[in-house]
C-alpha positions as CSV (number, residue, x, y, z in Angstrom):
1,X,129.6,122.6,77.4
2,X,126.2,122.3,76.0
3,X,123.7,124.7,74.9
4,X,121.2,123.6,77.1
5,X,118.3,125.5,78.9
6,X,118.4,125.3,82.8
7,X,115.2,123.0,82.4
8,X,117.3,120.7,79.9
9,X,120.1,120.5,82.4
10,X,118.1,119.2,85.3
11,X,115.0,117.3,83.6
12,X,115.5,113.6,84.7
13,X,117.1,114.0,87.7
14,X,114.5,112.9,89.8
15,X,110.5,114.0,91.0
16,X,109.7,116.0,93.7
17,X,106.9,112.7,94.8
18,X,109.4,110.8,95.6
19,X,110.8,113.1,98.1
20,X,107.7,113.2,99.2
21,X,106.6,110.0,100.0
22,X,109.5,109.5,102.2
23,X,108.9,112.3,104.2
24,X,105.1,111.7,104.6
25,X,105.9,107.9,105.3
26,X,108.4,109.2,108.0
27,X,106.1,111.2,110.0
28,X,103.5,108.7,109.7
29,X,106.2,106.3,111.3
30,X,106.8,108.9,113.8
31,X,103.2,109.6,114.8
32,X,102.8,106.0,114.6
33,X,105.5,105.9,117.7
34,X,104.1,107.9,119.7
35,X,101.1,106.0,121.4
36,X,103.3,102.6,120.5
37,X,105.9,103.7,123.3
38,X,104.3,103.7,126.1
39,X,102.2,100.7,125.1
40,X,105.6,98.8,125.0
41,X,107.5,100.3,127.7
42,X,105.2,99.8,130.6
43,X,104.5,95.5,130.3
44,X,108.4,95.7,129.3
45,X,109.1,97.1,132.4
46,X,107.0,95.5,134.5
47,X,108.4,91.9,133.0
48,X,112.1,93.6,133.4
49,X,113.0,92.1,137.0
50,X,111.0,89.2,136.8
51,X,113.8,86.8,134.3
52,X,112.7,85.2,131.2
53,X,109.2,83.6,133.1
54,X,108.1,87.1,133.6
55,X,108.6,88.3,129.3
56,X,107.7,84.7,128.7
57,X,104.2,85.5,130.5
58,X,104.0,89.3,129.2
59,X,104.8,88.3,125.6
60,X,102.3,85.3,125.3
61,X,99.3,88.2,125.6
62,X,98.0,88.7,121.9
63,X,97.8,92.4,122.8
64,X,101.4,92.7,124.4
65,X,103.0,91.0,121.3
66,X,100.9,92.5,119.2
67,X,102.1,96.0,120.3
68,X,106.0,95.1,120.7
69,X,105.9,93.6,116.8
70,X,103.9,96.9,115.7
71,X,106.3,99.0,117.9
72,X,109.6,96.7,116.5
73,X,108.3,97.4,112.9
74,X,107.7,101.4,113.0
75,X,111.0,101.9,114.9
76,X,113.1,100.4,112.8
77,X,111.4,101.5,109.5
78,X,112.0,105.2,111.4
79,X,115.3,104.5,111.5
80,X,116.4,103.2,108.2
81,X,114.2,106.4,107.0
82,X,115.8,108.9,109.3
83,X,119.8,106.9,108.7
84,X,118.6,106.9,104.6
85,X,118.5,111.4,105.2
86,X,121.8,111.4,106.9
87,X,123.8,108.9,104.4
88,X,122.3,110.8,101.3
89,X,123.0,114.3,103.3
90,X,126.2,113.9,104.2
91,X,127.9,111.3,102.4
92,X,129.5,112.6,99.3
93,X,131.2,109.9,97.4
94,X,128.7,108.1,95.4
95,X,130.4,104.6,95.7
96,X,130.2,104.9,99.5
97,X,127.0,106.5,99.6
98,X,125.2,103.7,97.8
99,X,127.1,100.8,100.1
100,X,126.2,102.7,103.2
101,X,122.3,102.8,102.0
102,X,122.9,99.0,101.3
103,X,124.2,98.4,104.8
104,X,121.6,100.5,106.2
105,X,118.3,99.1,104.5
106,X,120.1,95.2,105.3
107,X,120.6,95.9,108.7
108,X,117.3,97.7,109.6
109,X,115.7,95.0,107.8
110,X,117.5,92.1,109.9
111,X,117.5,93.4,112.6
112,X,113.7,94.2,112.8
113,X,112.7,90.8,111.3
114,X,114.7,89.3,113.5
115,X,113.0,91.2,116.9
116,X,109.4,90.0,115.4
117,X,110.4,86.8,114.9
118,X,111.6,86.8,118.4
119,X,108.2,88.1,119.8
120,X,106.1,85.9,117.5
121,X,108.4,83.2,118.7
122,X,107.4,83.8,122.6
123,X,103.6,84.2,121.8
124,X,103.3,81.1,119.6
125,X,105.6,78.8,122.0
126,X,103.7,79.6,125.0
């Protein structure tokens, strides 16, 4: 036990901006999805029956890849955000905690890269 004022006990363990910036970089991402899913659900749905001519022909427009990279890239920067609350939330051991953010950030990461590629992939092919 240390004689220590409550400011002493606490200073250094971390800055209210960097809460902040997460949370104003999630909404952004959220607002962000809002136009973005209809923009990618309707040619996605209209290319959905047709077998891999018909997304093949969707996906080599500029403006229907261009919208399923953008909408790839804020959903799953949403998600590792929104999975990145819940982890630090809820997750009390500090060993698991910190391989479950690693896991988290890895996977959003790989799996997003790899779902551009894919649609870059389509429109540069075609």
């Amino acid at each position: 036990m240390g004689f220590k004022t409550d400011y002493a006990r606490v200073h250094g363990s971390g800055a209210a901006g960097e809460g902040l910036h997460h949370w104003w970089s999630q909404r952004i991402s959220s607002i962000a999805l809002i136009p973005l899913l209809p923009l990618f659900l309707i040619p996605f749905g209209r290319a959905l029956g047709g077998g891999h001519d018909a997304f093949v022909a969707t996906y080599s427009s500029l403006w229907n890849a261009l919208v399923a990279i953008l909408f790839i890239a804020a959903t799953f920067a949403h998600l590792q955000q929104g999975l990145q609350v819940v982890i630090e939330d809820y997750v009390p051991n500090k060993a698991t905690r910190t391989v479950a953010l690693l896991a988290n950030t890895l996977l959003c990461w790989a799996l997003g890269i790899a779902g551009v590629l894919a649609v870059a992939t389509v429109l540069f092919s075609a």
